[in-house]
Biotite code that builds the C-alpha atoms (Angstrom):
import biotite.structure as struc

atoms = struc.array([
    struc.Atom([23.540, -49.535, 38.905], chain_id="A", res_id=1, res_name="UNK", atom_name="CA", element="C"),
    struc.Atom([22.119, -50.286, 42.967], chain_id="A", res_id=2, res_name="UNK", atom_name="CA", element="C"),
    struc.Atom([18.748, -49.278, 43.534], chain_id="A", res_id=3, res_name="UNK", atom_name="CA", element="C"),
    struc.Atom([19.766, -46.629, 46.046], chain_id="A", res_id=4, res_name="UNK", atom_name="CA", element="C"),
    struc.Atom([21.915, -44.652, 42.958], chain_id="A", res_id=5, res_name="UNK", atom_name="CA", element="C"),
    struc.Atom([18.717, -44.528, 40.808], chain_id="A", res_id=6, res_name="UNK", atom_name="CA", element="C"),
    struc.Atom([16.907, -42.657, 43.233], chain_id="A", res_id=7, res_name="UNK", atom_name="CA", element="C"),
    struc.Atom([19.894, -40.288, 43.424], chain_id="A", res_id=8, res_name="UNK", atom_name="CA", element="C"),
    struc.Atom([18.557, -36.901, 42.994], chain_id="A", res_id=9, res_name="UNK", atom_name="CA", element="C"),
    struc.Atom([21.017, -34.738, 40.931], chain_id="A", res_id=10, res_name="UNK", atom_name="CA", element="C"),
    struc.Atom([20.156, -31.028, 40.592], chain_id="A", res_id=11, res_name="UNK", atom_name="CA", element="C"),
    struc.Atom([21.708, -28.768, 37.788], chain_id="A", res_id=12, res_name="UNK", atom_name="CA", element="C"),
    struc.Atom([21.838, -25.103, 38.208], chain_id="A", res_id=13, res_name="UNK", atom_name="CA", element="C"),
    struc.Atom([22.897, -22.315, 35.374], chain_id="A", res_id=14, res_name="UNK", atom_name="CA", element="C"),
    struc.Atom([25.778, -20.121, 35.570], chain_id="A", res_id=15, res_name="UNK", atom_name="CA", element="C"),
    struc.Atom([26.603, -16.787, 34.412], chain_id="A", res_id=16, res_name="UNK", atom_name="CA", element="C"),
    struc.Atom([28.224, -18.851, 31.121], chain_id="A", res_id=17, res_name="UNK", atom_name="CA", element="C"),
    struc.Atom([25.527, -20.450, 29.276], chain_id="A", res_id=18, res_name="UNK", atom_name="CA", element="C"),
    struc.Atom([28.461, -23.308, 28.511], chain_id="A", res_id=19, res_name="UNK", atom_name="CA", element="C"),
    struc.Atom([28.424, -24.039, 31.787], chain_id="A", res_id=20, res_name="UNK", atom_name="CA", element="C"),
    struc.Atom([26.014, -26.251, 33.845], chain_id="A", res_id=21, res_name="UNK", atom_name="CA", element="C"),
    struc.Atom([26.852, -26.972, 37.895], chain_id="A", res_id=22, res_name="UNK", atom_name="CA", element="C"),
    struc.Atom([25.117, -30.142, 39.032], chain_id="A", res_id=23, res_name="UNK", atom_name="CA", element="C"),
    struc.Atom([24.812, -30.567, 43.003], chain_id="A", res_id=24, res_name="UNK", atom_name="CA", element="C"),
    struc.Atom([24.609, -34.615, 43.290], chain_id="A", res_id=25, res_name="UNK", atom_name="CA", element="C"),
    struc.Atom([23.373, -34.115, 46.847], chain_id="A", res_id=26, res_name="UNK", atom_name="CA", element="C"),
    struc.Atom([26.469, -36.134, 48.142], chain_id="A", res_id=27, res_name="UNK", atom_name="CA", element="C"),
    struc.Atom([29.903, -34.317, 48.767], chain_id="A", res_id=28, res_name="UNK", atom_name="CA", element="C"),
    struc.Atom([32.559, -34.121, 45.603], chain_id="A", res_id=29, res_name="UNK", atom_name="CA", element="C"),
    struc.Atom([35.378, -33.213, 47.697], chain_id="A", res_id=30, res_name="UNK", atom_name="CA", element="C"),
    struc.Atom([36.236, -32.748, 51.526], chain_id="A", res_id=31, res_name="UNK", atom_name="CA", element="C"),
    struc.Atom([37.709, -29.434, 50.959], chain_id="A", res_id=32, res_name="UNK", atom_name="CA", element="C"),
    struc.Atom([38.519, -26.791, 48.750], chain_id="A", res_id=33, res_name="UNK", atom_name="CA", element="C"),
    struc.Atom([38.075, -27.047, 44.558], chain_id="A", res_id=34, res_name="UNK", atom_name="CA", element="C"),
    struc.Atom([39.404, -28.862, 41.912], chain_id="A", res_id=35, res_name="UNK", atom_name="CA", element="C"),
    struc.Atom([40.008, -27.147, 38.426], chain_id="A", res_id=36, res_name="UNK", atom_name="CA", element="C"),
    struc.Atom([40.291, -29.686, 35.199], chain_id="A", res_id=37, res_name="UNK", atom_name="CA", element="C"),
    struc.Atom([40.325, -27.181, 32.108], chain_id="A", res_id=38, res_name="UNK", atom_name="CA", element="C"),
    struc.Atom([41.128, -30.258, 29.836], chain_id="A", res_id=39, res_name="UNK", atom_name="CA", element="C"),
    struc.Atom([40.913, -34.195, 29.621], chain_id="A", res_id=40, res_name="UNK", atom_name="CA", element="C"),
    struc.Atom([44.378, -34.778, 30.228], chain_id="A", res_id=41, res_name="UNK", atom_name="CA", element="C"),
    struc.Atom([44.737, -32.563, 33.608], chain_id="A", res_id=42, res_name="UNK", atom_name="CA", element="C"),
    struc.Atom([41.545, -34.813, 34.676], chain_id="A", res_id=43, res_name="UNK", atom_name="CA", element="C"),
    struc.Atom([43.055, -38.454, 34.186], chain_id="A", res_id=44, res_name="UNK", atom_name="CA", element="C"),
    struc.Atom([43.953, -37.683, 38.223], chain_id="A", res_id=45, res_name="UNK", atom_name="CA", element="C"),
    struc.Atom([39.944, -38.075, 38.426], chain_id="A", res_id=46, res_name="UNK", atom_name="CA", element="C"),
    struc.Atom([37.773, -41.230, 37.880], chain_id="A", res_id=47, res_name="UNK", atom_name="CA", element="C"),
    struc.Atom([35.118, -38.690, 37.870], chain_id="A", res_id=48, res_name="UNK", atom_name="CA", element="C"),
    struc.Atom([36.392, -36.056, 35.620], chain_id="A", res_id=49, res_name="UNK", atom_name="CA", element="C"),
    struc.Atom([37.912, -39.263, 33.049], chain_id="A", res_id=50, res_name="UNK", atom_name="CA", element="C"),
    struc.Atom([34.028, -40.027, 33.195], chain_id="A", res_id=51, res_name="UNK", atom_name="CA", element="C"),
    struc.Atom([32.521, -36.576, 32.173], chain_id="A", res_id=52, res_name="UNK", atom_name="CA", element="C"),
    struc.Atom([36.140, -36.118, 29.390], chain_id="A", res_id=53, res_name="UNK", atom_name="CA", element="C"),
    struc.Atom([34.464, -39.369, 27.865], chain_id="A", res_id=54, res_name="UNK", atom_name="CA", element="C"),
    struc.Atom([31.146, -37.786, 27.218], chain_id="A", res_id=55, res_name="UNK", atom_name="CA", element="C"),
    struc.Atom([31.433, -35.338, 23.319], chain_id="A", res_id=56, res_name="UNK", atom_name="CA", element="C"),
    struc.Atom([31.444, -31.849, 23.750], chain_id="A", res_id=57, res_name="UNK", atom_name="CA", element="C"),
    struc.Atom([33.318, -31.900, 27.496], chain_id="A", res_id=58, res_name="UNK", atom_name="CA", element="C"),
    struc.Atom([35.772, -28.978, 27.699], chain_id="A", res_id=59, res_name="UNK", atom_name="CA", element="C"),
    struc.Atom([35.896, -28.506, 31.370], chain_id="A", res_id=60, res_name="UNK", atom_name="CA", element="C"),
    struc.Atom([35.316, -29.895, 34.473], chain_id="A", res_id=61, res_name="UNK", atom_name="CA", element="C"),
    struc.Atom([35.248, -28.082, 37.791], chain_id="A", res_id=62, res_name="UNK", atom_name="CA", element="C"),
    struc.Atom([34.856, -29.511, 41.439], chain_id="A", res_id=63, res_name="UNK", atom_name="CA", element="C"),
    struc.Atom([33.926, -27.590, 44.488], chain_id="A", res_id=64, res_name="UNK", atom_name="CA", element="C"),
    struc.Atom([32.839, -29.296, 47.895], chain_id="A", res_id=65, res_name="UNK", atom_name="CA", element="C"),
    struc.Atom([29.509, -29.825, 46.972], chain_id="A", res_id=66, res_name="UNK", atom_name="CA", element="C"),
    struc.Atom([29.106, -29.332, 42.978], chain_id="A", res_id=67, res_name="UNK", atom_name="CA", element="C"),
    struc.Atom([30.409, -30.600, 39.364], chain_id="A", res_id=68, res_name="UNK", atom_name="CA", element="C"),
    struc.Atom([30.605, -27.520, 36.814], chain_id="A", res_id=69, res_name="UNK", atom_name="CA", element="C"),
    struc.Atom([30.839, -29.023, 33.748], chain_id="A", res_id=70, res_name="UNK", atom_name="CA", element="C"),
    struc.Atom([31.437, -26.834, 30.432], chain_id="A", res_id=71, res_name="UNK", atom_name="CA", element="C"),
    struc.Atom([30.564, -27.820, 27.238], chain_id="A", res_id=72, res_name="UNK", atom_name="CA", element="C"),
    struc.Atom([32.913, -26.865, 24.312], chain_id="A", res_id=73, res_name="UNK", atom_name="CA", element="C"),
    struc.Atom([30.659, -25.278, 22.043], chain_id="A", res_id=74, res_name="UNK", atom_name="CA", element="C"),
    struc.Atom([26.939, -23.514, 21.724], chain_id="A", res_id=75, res_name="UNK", atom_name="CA", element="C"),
    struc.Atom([25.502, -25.428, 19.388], chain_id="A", res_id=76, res_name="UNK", atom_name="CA", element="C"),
    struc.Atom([25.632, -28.561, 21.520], chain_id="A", res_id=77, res_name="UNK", atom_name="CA", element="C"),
    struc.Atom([22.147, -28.839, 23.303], chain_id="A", res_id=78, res_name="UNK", atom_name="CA", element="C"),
    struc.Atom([22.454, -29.093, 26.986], chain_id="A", res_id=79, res_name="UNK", atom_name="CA", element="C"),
    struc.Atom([19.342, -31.274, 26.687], chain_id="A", res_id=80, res_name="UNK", atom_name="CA", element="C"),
    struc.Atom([21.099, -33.757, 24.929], chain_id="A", res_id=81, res_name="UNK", atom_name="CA", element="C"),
    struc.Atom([24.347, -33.368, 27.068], chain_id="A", res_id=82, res_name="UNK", atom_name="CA", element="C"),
    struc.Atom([23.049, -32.957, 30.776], chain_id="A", res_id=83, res_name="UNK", atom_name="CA", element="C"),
    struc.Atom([21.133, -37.045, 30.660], chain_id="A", res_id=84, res_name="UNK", atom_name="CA", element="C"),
    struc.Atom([24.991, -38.225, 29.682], chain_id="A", res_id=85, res_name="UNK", atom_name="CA", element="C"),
    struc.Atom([26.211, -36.399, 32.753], chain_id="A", res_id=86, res_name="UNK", atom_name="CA", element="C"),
    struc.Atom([23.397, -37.527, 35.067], chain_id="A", res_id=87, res_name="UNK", atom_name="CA", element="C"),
    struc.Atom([24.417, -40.575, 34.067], chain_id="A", res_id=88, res_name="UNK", atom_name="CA", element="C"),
    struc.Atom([28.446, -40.291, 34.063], chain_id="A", res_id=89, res_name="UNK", atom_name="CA", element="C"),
    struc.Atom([27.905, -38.497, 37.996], chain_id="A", res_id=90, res_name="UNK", atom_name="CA", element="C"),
    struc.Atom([25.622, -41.420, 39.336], chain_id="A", res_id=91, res_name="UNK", atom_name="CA", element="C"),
    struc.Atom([27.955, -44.309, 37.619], chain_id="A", res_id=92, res_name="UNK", atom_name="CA", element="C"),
    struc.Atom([30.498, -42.934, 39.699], chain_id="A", res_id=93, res_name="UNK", atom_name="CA", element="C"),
    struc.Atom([29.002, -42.854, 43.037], chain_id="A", res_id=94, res_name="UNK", atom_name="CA", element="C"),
    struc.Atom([27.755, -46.095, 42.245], chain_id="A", res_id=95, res_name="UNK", atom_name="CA", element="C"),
    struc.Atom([31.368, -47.165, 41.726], chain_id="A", res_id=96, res_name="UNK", atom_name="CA", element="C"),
    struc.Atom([32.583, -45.681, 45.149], chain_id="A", res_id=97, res_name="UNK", atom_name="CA", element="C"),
    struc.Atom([35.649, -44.915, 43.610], chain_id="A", res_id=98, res_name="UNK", atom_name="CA", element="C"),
    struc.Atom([37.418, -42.159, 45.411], chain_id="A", res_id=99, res_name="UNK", atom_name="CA", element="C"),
    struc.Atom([37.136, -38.527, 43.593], chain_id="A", res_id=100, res_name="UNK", atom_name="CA", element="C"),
    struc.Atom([41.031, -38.464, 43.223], chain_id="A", res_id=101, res_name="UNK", atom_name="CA", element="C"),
    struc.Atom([42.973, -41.607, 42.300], chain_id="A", res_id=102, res_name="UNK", atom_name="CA", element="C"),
    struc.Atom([45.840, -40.055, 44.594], chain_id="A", res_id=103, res_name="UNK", atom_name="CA", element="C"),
    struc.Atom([44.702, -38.815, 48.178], chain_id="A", res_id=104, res_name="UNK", atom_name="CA", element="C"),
    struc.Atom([47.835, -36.465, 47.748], chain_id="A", res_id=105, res_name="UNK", atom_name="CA", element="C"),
    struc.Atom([46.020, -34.483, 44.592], chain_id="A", res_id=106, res_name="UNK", atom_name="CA", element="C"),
    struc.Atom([43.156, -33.479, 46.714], chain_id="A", res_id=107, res_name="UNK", atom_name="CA", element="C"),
    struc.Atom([43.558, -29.864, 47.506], chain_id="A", res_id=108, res_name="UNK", atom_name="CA", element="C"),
    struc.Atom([45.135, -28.853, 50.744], chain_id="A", res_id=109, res_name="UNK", atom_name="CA", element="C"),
    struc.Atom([43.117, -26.927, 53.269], chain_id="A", res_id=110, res_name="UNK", atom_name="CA", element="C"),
    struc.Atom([42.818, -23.416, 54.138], chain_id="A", res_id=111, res_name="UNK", atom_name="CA", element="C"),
    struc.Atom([42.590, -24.115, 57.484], chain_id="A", res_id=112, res_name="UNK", atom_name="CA", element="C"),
    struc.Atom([44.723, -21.306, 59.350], chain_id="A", res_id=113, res_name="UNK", atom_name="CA", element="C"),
    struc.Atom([47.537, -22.823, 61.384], chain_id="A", res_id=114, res_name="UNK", atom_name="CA", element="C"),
    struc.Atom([49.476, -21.323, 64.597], chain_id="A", res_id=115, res_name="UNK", atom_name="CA", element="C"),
    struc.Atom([52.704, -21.123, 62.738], chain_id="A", res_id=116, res_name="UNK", atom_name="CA", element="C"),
    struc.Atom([51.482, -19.352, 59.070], chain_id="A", res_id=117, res_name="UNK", atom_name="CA", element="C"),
    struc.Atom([52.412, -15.908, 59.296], chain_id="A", res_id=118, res_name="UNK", atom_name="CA", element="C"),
    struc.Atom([50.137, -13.191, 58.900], chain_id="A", res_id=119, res_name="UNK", atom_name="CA", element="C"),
    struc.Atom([50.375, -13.147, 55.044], chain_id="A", res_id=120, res_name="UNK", atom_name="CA", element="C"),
    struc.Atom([49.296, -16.677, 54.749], chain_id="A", res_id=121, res_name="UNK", atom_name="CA", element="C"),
    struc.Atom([46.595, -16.371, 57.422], chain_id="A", res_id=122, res_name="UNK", atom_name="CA", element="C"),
    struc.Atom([45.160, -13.242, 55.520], chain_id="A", res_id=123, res_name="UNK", atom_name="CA", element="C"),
    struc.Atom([45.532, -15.572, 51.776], chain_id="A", res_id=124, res_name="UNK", atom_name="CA", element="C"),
    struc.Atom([43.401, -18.500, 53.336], chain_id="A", res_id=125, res_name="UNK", atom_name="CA", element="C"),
    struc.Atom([40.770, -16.426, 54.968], chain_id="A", res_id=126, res_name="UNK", atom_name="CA", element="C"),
    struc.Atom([40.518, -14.513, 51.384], chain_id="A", res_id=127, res_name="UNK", atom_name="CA", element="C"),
    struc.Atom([40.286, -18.075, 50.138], chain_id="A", res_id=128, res_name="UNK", atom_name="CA", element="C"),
    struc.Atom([37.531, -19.173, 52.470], chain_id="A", res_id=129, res_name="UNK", atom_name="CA", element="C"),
    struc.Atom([35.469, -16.147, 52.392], chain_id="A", res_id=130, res_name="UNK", atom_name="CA", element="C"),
    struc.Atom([36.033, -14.290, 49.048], chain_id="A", res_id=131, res_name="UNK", atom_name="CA", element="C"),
    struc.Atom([37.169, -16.673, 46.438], chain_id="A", res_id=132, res_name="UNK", atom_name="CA", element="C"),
    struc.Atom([35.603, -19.493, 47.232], chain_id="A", res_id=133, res_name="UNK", atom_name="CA", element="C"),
    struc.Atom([31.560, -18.263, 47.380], chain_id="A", res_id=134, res_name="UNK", atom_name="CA", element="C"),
    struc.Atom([32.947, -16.781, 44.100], chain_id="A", res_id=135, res_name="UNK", atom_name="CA", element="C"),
    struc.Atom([33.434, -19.980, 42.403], chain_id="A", res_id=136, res_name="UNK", atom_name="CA", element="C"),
    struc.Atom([30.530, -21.334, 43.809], chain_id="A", res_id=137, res_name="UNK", atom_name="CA", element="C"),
    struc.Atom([28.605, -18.756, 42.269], chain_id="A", res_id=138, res_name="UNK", atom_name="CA", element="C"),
    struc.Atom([29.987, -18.253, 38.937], chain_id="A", res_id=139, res_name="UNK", atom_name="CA", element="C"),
    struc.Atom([31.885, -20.148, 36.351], chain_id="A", res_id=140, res_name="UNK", atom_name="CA", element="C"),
    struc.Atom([35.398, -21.317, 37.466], chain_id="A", res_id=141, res_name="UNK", atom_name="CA", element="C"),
    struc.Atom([36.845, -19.063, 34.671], chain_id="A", res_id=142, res_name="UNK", atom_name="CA", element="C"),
    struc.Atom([34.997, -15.944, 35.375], chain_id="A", res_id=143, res_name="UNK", atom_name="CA", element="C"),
    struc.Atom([37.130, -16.180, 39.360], chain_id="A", res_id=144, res_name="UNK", atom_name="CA", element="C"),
    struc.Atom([40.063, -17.249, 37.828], chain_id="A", res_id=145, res_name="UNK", atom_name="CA", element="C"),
    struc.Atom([40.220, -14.225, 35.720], chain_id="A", res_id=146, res_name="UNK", atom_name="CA", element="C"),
    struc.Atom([38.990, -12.084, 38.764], chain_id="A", res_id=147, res_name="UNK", atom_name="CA", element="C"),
    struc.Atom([41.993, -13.656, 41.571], chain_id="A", res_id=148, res_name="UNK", atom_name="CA", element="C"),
    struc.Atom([44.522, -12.797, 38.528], chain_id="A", res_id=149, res_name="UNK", atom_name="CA", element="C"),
    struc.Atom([43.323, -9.187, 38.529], chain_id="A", res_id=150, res_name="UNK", atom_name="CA", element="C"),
    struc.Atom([43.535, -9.069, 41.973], chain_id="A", res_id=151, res_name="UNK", atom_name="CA", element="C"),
    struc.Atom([47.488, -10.119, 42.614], chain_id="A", res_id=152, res_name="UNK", atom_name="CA", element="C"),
    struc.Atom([48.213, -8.521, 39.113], chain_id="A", res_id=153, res_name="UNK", atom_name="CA", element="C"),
    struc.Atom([47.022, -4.907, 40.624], chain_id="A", res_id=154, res_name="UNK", atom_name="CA", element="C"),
])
């Protein structure tokens, strides 16, 4: 590990599901838009998300622009024994400067609006931008998951 990666200051926040833990590594996770890895096989796209899979009790990983939720798979793993692991698995990476995505194609595509999306599409990507996404940001990935199904379902 460089000297400039241990003074990396890595913040972890709570979330509505006390499985869940979203650590802000101070340096962007993705350009644009969120990433969604609800198992170690969807995350082998990820050197970052293979990193976290590797760590016991992993069920989840979740990337937004600036954050790593990370869900544990059960309650009676201690997040004080689990969150030093993924200080460690989030700083080994930067330290790497491996890209977030093995594939630039897998990165999620923007919701910038274009001239020639018609009005439906226009109206999904600002819902996107100013609805869903603060959503996520706030809560666990599941919880707005659950919430965006509702909302097409109704």
């Amino acid at each position: 590990m460089t000297a400039g990666v241990r003074s990396m200051f890595i913040e972890a926040h709570p979330t509505p599901n006390i499985n869940s833990l979203k650590f802000h590594p101070g340096k962007p996770v993705l350009p644009h838009g969120t990433m969604d890895f609800p198992n170690a096989r969807a995350g082998m796209q990820s050197p970052l998300a293979k990193a976290l899979f590797r760590l016991d009790g992993v069920k989840a990983v979740f990337f937004g622009m600036d954050f790593v939720t990370v869900t544990k798979s059960d309650d009676d793993l201690s997040w004080a024994e689990l969150k030093p692991e993924i200080f460690a698995a989030i700083m080994d990476f930067y330290a790497s400067g491996s890209p977030v995505v093995s594939d630039p194609d897998d990165l999620p595509e923007t919701t910038t609006v274009n001239e020639d999306d018609s009005e439906v599409v226009q109206l999904i990507k600002e819902l996107l931008d100013t609805r869903i996404r603060p959503a996520v940001q706030e809560r666990a990935p599941y919880t707005c998951l659950i919430r965006v199904a509702r909302l097409f379902a109704s």
